[in-house]
C-alpha positions in Angstrom: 89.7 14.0 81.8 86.7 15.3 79.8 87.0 14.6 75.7 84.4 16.7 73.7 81.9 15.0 72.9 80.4 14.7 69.3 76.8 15.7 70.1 77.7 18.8 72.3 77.1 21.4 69.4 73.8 19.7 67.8 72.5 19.0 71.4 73.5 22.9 72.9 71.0 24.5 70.0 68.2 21.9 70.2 67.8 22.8 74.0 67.1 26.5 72.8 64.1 24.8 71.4 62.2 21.8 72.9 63.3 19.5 74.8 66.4 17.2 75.1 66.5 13.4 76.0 69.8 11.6 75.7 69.8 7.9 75.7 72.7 5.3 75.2 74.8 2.7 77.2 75.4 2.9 81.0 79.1 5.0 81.5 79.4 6.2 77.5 79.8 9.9 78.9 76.0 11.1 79.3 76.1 12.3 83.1 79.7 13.6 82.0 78.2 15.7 79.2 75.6 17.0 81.3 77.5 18.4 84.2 80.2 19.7 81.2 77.2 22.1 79.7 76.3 23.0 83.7 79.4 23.8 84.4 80.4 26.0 81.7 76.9 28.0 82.1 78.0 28.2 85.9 75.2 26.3 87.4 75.1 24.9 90.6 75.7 21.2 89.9 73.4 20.5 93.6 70.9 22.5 92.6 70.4 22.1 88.5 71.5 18.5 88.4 69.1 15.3 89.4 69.9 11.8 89.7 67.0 9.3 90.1 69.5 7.3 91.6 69.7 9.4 94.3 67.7 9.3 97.2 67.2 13.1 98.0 67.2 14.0 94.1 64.4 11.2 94.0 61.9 12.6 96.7 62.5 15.9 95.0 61.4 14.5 91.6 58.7 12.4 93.2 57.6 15.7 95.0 58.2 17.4 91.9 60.2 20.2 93.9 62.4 21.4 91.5 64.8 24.1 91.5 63.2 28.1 90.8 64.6 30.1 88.1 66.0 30.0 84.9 68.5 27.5 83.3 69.6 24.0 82.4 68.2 21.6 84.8 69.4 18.3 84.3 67.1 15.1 84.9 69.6 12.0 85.0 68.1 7.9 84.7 64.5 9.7 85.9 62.8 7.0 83.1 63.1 4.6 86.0 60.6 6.1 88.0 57.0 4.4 86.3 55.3 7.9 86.6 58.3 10.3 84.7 56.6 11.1 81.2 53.8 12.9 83.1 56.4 14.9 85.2 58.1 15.7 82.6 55.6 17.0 80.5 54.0 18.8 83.2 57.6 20.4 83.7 58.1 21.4 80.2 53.9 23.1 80.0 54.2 24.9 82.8 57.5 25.8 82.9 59.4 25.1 79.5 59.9 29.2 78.7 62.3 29.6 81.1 64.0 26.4 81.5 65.8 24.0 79.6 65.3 20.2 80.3 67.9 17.8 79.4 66.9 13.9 80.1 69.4 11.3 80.1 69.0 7.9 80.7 71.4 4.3 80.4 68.3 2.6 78.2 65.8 3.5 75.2 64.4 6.4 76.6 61.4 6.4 73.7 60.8 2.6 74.9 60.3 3.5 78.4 57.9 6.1 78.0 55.2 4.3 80.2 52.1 5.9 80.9 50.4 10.1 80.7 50.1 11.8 77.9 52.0 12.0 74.9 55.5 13.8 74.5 55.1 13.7 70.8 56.3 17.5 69.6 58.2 18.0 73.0 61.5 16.8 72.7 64.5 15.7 70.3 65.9 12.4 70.9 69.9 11.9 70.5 71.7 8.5 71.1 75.6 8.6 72.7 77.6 6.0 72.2 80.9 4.8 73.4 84.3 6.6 71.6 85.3 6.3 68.1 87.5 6.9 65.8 86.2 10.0 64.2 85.2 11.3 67.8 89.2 11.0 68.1 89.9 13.1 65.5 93.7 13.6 64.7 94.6 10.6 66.3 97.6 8.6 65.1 97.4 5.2 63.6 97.7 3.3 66.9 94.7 5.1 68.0 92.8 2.4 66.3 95.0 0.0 68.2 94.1 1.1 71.5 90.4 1.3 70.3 90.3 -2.4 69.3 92.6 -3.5 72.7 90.4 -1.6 75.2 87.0 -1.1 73.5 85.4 2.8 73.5 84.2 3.2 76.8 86.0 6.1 77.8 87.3 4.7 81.4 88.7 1.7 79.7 90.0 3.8 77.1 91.7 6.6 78.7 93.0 4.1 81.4 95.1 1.9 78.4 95.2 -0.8 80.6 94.4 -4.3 79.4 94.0 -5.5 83.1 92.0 -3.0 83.6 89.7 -3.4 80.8 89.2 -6.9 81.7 88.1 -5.9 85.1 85.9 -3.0 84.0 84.0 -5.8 81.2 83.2 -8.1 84.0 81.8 -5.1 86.1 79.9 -3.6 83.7 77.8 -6.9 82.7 77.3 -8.1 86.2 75.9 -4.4 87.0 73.8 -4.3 84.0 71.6 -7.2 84.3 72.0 -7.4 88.2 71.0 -3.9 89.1 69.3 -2.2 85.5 67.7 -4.7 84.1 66.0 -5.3 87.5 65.3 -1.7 87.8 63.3 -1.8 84.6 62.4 -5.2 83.6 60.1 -7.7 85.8 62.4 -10.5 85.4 62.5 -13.7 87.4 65.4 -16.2 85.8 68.0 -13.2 86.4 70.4 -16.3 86.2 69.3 -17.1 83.1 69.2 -14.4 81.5 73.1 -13.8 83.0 74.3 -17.1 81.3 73.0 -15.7 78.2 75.1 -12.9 78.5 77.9 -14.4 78.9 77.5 -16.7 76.0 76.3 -13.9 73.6 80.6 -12.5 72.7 81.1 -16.1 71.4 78.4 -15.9 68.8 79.2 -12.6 67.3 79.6 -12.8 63.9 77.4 -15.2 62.8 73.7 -15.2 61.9 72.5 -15.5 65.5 69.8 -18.5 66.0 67.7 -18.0 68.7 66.5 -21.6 69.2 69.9 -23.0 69.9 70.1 -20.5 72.4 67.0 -21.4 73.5 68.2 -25.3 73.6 71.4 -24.0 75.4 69.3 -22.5 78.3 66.6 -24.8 78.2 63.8 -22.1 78.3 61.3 -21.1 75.6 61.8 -19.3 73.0 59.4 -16.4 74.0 61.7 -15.7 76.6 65.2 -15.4 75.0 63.6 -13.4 72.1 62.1 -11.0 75.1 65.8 -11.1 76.6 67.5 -9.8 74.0 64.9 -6.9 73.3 65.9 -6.3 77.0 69.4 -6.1 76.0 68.8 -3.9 73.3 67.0 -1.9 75.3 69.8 -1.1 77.7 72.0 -0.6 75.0 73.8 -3.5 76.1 73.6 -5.3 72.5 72.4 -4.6 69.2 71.2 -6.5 66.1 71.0 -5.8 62.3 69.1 -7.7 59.9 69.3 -9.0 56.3 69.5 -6.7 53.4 67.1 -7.7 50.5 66.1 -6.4 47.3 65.2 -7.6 44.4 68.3 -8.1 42.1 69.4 -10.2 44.5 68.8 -13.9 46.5 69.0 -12.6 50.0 68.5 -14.5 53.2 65.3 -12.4 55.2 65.3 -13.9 58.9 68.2 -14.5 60.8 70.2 -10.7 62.3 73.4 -10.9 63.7 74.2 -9.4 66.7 77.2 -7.1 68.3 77.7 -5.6 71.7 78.6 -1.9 72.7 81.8 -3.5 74.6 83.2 -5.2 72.2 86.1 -5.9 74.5 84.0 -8.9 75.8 85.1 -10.4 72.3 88.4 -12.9 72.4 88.4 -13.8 68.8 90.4 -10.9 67.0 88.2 -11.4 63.6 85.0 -11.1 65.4 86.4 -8.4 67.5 87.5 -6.1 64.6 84.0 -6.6 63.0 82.3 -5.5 66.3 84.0 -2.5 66.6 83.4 -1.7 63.0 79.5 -2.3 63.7 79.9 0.2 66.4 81.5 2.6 64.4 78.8 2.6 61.6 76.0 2.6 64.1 76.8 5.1 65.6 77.9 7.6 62.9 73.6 6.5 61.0 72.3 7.7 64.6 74.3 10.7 64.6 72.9 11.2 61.2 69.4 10.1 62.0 69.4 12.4 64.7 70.7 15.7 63.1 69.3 15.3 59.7 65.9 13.5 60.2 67.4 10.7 57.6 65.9 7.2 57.9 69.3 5.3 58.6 69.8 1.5 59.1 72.9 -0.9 59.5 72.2 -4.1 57.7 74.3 -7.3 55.9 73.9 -9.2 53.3 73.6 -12.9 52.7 72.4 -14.9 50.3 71.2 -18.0 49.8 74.4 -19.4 47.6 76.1 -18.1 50.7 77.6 -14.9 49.8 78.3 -12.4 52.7 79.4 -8.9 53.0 79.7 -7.7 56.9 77.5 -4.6 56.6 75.4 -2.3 54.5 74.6 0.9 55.1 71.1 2.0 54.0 69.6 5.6 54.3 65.9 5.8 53.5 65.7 2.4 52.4 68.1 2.4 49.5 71.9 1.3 49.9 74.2 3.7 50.4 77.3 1.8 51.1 78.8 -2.2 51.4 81.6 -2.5 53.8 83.8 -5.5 54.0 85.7 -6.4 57.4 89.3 -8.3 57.2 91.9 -8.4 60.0 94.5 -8.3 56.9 95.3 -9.4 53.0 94.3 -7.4 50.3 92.2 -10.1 48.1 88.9 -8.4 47.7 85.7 -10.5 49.4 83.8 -12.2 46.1 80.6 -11.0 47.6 81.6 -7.8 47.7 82.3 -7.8 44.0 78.9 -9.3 43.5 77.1 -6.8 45.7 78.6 -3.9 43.5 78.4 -5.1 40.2 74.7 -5.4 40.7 74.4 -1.7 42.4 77.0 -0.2 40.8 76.2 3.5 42.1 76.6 2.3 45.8 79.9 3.0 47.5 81.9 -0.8 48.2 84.7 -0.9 50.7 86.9 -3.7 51.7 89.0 -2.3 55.0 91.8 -4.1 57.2 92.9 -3.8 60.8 96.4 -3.2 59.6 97.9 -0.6 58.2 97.8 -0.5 53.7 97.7 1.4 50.8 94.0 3.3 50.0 93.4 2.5 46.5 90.9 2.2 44.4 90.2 -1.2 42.2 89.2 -1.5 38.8 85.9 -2.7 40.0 85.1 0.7 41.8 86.2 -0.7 45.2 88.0 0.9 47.8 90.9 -1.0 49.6 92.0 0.6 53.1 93.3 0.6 56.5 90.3 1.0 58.9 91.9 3.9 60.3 91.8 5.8 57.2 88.2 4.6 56.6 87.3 5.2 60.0 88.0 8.7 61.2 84.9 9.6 58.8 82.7 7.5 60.3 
C-alpha cells in the first residue's frame, strides 16, 4: 500500500531544476517514493532505478555505466560508495539537460559528502521522515492512537500490530548500527556503541548527560559524544538544545534527545512527548526545505527549574511554546511564564486525550493533540 507522500509535489518541480537528494531514516518511504514518480512516468524500474546495495547496480555506478536517454534516474544509498559526490557531479555537468537525478540515502546526505568538488548550486536537499498526523490528513481521532501505539514507520503503521511493532523495533536497531553504521562509520566497540542504544529510550525526556553515559559504558567521553553524532547522522536519533534569550534565566548546555521510533519508548509520558518532537521536527524541515526559513526545535529551562517541552524558533526568534501532557487541563506554570514574557508568541498546552480547544485568558491554547497535530 503506497500513502502519498508529503514532499511528492515540492520534490516533482525542484527535479525540473537542479538536482534532488533525499535524506531521512532507513524504511520512512524514500525508495517507495522513488519508484512511485518512476512508475507513473513509465520508466523501467531495472533500467532507471540504482541501488548501491546492489551488487550489479554497484559495478554500474562504480563503472559509471548509466542508463542512455532521457528521464528520472534514480540513485538509491550511492553516499556509501567514498567516491559518489564526484560521480555525481560529473553526471549532472555532462549530462544534467536531459536527465533528472534523484539521490536518496538512509543518513545525512550533506554530511557524507566526502571528497571532489563541490555540489554547492547543484542540488536541493529535502528530509523524509516517518508518518504523521498531518501526512494522515482526515484521519479520525484514533488515528493518533495508532500513531502513538505503533510509531510512524509506515510498515509498523499500516501493519496495526503491536507484536509486530515490537519485532520490527528490535530489527530496525540491530540493522542500523550492525550493518549502517559499519557501512559508514570506522567503528571498533560496535558493542558499545549497541548498549548505548539500547539505553538511549530510557533517558528521553530529560536533559541528556553525556558523562553518566560515559560512566555507564566506561569509555571516554570523546567517544559517546562522537556516537551520538553517529546516530544523528543516520537519522536514528535527534537532539534539541536550550532556548535562551535575554528576558529570561535559561539553562545553555545540556539538549535532550528523541528517537525517530519512538515505539522503543515504554513510558507513555515520554512516549507522547517523542512523538510530539517528531511531529514538530518534521513539519520545521518541511518548512526549511520549501521556504528557505531558518527553522529549529528547541526547549526551555531555566535555572529556577522551569520547563516547557519545546519551542519552535524560525530565524532565530520564537515562534511558538508547546507544552506536552498525557491528560488534565491545569496549564504548565512555565508555560505561563514563557508567554507572559513574549507575549506575541503562540503558547500551547496539548493532551493525548481527547478535550475541549479553548483558549485561556492568558492567550493559551488548550487541546487534544489531534486537533493540534493534523497542522503540524
Amino acid at each position: 500500500m503506497f500513502v502519498n507522500r508529503y514532499i511528492e509535489k515540492p520534490v516533482l518541480k525542484d527535479l525540473k531544476e537542479k538536482m534532488v537528494f533525499i535524506g531521512g531514516p532507513r524504511q520512512a518511504g524514500k525508495t517507495s517514493l522513488a519508484k512511485h514518480f518512476l512508475k507513473n512516468s513509465q520508466q523501467d524500474l531495472k533500467r532507471w532505478y540504482m541501488n548501491w546495495d546492489a551488487l550489479i547496480d554497484r559495478e554500474q555506478i562504480m563503472k559509471e555505466t548509466f542508463p542512455t536517454g532521457q528521464g528520472l534516474l534514480v540513485l538509491d544509498e550511492i553516499h556509501k560508495y567514498s567516491d559518489w559526490r564526484r560521480v555525481v557531479k560529473g553526471l549532472y555537468d555532462k549530462r544534467g539537460e536531459e536527465l533528472y537525478i534523484l539521490v536518496t540515502g538512509s543518513a545525512r546526505l550533506d554530511y557524507y559528502r566526502r571528497g571532489g568538488d563541490s555540489l554547492q548550486g547543484r542540488y536541493h536537499y529535502y528530509h523524509l521522515f516517518p508518518f504523521t498526523l498531518s501526512e494522515l490528513r482526515g484521519a479520525p481521532f484514533t488515528t493518533l492512537k495508532d500513531l502513538f501505539k505503533y510509531g510512524g514507520f509506515p510498515e509498523p503503521f499500516l501493519k496495526a500490530s503491536e507484536k509486530e511493532s515490537r519485532r520490527w523495533s528490535r530489527e530496525y536497531r540491530f540493522h542500523m548500527v550492525r550493518e549502517d553504521l559499519r557501512d559508514l562509520e570506522q567503528v571498533q566497540n560496535i558493542d558499545a556503541i549497541e548498549k548505548m542504544v539500547y539505553r538511549l529510550p530510557e533517558l528521553v525526556g530529560s536533559p541528556l548527560c553525556l558523562n553518566a553515559l560515559r560512566e555507564d559504558l566506561q569509555v571516554s567521553h570523546q567517544s559517546v559524544s562522537r556516537w551520538m553524532t553517529m546516530l544523528e547522522n543516520l537519522y536514528m536519533t535527534f537532539r534539541i538544545y536550550p532556548f535562551g534569550a535575554p528576558k529570561i534565566r535559561a539553562v545553555k548546555k545540556e539538549a535532550k534527545h528523541y528517537h525517530m521510533d519512538w515505539n522503543l519508548i515504554e513510558d507513555e509520558g515520554s512516549r507522547f512527548e517523542n512523538m510530539v518532537a517528531c511531529h514538530l521536527l518534521k513539519w520545521c524541515y518541511f518548512i526549511q526545505d520549501t521556504q528557505g526559513f531558518n527553522m529549529e526545535l528547541r526547549y526551555f529551562r531555566d535555572v529556577d527549574k522551569r520547563e516547557v517541552d519545546f519551542v519552535i524558533i524560525k530565524d532565530r526568534k520564537p515562534v511558538h511554546f508547546i507544552e506536552c501532557k498525557l491528560s488534565g487541563r491545569d496549564v504548565n506554570p512555565a508555560l505561563r511564564y514563557l508567554k507572559q514574557r513574549f507575549p506575541d508568541v503562540k503558547a500551547s498546552q496539548i493532551s493525548l486525550e481527547k478535550s475541549r480547544d479553548q483558549i485561556t485568558k492568558d492567550g493559551i491554547r488548550l487541546c487534544s493533540a489531534h486537533d493540534f497535530l493534523v497542522d503540524f
